[in-house]
N, C-alpha and C positions, 0 to 999 in steps of 0.2 A: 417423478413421484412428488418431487414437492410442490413445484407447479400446480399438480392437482390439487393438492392441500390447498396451498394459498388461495387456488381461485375458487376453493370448497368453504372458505373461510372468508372469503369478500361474499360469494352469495348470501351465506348466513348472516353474517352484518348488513346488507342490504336488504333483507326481507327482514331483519328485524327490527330495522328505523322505520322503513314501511307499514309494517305493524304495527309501531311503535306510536307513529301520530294518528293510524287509522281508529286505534284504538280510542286514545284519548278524545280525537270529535265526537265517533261514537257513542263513547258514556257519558260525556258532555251533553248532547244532543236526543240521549236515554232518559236523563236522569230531569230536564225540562220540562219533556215529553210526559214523562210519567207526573211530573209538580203539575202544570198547567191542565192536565187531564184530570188530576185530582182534583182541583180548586175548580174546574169546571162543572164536572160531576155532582158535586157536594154542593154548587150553586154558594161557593167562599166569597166571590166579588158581589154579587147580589147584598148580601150581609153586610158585606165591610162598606161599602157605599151609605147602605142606611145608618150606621153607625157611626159614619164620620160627619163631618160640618164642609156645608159646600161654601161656608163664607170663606172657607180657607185654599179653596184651591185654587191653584195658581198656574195662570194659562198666559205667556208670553212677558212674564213677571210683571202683570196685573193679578190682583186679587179675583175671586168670581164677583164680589161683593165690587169694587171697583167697575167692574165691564158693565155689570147691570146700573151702577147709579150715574156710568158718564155715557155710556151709549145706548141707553135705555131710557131713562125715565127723565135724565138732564133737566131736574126741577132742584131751586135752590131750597125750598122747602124740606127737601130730604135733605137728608144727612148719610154716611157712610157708616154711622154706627146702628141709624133704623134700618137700613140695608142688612148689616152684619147680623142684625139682631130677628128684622123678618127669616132670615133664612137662615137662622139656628132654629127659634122656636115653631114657624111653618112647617108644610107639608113638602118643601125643597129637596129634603134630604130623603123619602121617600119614593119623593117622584124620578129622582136619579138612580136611586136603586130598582125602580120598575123599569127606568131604560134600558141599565145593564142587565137586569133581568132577560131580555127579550132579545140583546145582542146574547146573553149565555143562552136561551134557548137555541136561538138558531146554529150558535158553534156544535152545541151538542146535538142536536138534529136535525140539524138543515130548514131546509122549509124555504120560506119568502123570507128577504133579508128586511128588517123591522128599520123603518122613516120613521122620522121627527115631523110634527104636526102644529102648526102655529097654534092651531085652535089647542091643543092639548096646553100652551102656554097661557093661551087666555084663560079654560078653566082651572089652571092652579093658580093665577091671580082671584080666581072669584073664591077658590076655598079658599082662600087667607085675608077674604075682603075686610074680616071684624077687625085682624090681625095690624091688619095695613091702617085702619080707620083709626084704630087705637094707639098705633106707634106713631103716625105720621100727620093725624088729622085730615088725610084726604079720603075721598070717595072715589070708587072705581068705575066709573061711568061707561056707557056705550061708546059716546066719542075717542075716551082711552081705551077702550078696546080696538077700536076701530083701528086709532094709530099705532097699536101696538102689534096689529096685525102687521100694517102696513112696515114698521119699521124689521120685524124677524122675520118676514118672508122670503127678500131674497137671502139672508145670512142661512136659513134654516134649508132654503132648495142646495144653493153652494156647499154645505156641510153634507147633507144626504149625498149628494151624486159625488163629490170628492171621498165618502168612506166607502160607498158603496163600489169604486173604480178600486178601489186599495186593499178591500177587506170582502167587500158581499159577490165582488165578480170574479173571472178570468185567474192568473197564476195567483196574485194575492188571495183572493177565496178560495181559492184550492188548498193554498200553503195554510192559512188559518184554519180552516176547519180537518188537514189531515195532520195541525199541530196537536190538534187535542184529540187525535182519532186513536183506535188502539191498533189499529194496525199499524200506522207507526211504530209504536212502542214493539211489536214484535217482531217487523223487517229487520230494527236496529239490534234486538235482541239474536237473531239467525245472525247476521252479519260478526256481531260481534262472538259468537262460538265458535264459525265459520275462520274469522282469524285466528283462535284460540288451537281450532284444529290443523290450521294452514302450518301455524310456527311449530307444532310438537312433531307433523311428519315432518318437514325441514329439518329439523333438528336430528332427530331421530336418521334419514336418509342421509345427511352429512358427517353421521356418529359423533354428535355432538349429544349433552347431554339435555334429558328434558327437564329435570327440575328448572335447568336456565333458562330456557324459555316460558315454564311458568312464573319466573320470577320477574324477567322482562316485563311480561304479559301485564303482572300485579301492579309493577310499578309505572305502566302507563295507564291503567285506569285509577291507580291512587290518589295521581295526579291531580283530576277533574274535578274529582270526588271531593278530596280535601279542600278545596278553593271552594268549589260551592258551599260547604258547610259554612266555611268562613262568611262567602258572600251572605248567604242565607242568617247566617245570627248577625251579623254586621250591619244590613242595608236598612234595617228598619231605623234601628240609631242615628248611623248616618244621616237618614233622610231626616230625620226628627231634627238633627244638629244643624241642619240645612233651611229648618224651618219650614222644609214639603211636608206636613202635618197630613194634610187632606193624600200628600201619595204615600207616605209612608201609612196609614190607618189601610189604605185600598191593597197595597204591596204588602204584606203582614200574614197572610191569608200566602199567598204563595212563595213567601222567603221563608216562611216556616216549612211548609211543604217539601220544598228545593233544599232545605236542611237537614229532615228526616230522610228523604230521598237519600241525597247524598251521604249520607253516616251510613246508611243501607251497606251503599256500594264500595264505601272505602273498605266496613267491616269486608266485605266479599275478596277483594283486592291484595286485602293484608292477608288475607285465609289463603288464597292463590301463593301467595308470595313466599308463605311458611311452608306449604305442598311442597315447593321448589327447593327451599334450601332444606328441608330434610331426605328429600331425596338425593341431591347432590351431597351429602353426607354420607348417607349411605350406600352410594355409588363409591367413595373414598375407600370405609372401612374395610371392603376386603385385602384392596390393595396395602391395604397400614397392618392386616394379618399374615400376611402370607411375606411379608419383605422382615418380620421380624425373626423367624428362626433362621439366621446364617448362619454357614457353613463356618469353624475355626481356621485361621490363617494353618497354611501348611508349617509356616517356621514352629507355630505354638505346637504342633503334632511330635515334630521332632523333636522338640526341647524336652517334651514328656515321654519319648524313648533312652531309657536307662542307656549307659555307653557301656562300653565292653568289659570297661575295667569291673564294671559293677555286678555284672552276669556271673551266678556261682558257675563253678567248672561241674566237669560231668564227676570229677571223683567225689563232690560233695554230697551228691545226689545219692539217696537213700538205695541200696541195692534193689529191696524188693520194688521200688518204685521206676526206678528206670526198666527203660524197655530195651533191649540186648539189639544188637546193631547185628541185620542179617549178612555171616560172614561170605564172602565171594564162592563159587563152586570153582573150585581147582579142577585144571589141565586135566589130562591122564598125561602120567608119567611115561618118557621114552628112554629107551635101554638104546646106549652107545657103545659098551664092547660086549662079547658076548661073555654070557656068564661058564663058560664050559673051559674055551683056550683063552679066553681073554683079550683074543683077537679085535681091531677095531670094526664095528658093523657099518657096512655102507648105508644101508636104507635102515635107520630107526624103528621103523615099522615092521623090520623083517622077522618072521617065525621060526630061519631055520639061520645059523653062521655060514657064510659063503666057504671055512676053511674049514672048520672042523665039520659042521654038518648037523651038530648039535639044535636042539629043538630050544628055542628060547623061551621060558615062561615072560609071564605079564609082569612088571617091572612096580614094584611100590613108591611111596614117595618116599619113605626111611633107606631104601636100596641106595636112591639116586643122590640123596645124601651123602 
């Protein structure tokens, strides 16, 4: 019997460490799901890109503003601050918000995975032709177009077919577009009830109690929950204190989301957790009712039996109140000589005297006295 215990009690701790981490990837991998589908949906990175500054982004700890003025234009005439300053006051930060535009369309509806196009780089030098003429004193001529073809075209083919291998095709476009998809979010959601209901029959089938497994349950999804909130009000800071300006503006829009999310789940987790421990409370109380009315010790019973000396006698007892002791029914009396010669009788019982002949009457108890 104990045997069975013990190994009824390694099962249940095994299914519930099982449980235990399955859970926490799950509302990890929930609570993403749900931020990244939001910030998709609401088209958040679209916004946050036009609203940030692409002099600031920072791609291999170059500047953007640095890439474009040393592999791009490599004229001494420019400077790094008409650079920073074309693509603040330009049409740069627009134009990068219409790219991600067009990658968030596609995540949310599929379609044709959206390429980078030189020519679309030569026309946003020609919208900012006055711009450029006014910061820098140059003119934006055919021939610099020409090379400016020449120089972003093989960088712009290499960049297309490298994201489109990673993100627009095969297991990586599969995984990216069923990140933000909502089935997702509902597999992980089945899965996750599905363990909920795994651990309470376990429990339940081991007679073990359920509040403990709701409380297990709580505190592996409180886990996720609370780190992400942390991460989500933290990163934006961080990146700022990091001086990622241009990723922190872009990531803002979903550390916010993965925040809200996450607070969501924790509140849910701690509700679980309270289920648990008041049921496991009230699984107790009977037991702490029923063990309080004992029995008195036999000594204390006796001690409160008066002793003999202390018992009045029967003479003190009230006449009319005492009840009369029913007295024994007496013998019948037998005659041993006879009552005529006085002879002794052989048989006690006998009717007549063997000597005289005489007739014996019936014998009183005053006679035999």
């Amino acid at each position: 019997m104990k045997n069975e215990r013990k190994t009824g009690r390694a099962a249940v701790a095994l299914v519930s460490i099982l449980c235990f981490v399955l859970v926490l990837i799950c509302t990890l991998a929930l609570v993403i799901a749900v931020s990244a589908r939001h910030c998709v949906t609401t088209r958040a990175f679209p916004e946050a890109v036009a609203a940030s500054s692409f002099a600031e982004l920072n791609i291999g700890g170059r500047t953007a503003a640095q890439i474009v003025l040393e592999d791009f234009i490599a004229d001494d005439r420019v400077t790094l601050e008409d650079v920073e300053h074309l693509m603040e006051e330009g049409t740069f930060s627009e134009y990068g918000a219409d790219l991600v535009g067009r990658y968030n369309t596609y995540l949310a509806e599929g379609g044709e995975f959206p390429q980078l196009n030189v020519n679309e780089f030569v026309l946003l030098i020609e919208q900012n032709e006055d711009l450029i003429l006014e910061r820098t004193g140059l003119e934006f001529l055919e021939p610099d177009k020409e090379k400016l073809r020449a120089n972003l075209s093989a960088s712009i083919d290499s960049y297309n077919q490298e994201l489109k291998q990673s993100v627009g095709s095969g297991i990586g476009g599969f995984g990216a577009r069923a990140a933000v998809s909502v089935w997702l979010e509902v597999v992980l959601g089945l899965v996750l009830i599905a363990l909920l209901v795994w651990m309470i029959v376990l429990y339940v089938r081991r007679s073990c109690r359920v509040g403990t497994a709701l409380k297990v349950y709580g505190v592996a999804a409180f886990i996720p929950c609370i780190l992400l909130v942390i991460c989500g009000l933290a990163g934006v800071p961080v990146l700022k204190a990091l001086e990622a300006i241009f990723a922190a503006g872009v990531a803002a829009p979903l550390a916010k989301s993965v925040a809200v999310t996450a607070a969501v789940g924790s509140l849910v987790s701690v509700l679980l957790f309270a289920i648990g421990f008041f049921m496991n409370r009230m699984a107790k109380k009977p037991a702490a009712v029923t063990a309080e009315p004992s029995p008195e010790p036999a000594a204390e019973v006796t001690e409160s039996v008066p002793e003999e000396d202390s018992v009045p006698a029967a003479e003190e007892t009230p006449a009319e109140e005492a009840t009369p002791a029913a007295e024994p029914e007496e013998e019948p009396a037998l005659r041993r000589f006879c009552m005529n010669c006085g002879g002794p009788l052989v048989n006690p019982d006998a009717k007549f005297c063997y000597k005289c002949g005489n007739v014996q009457e019936e014998l009183h108890p005053a006679e035999d006295k």
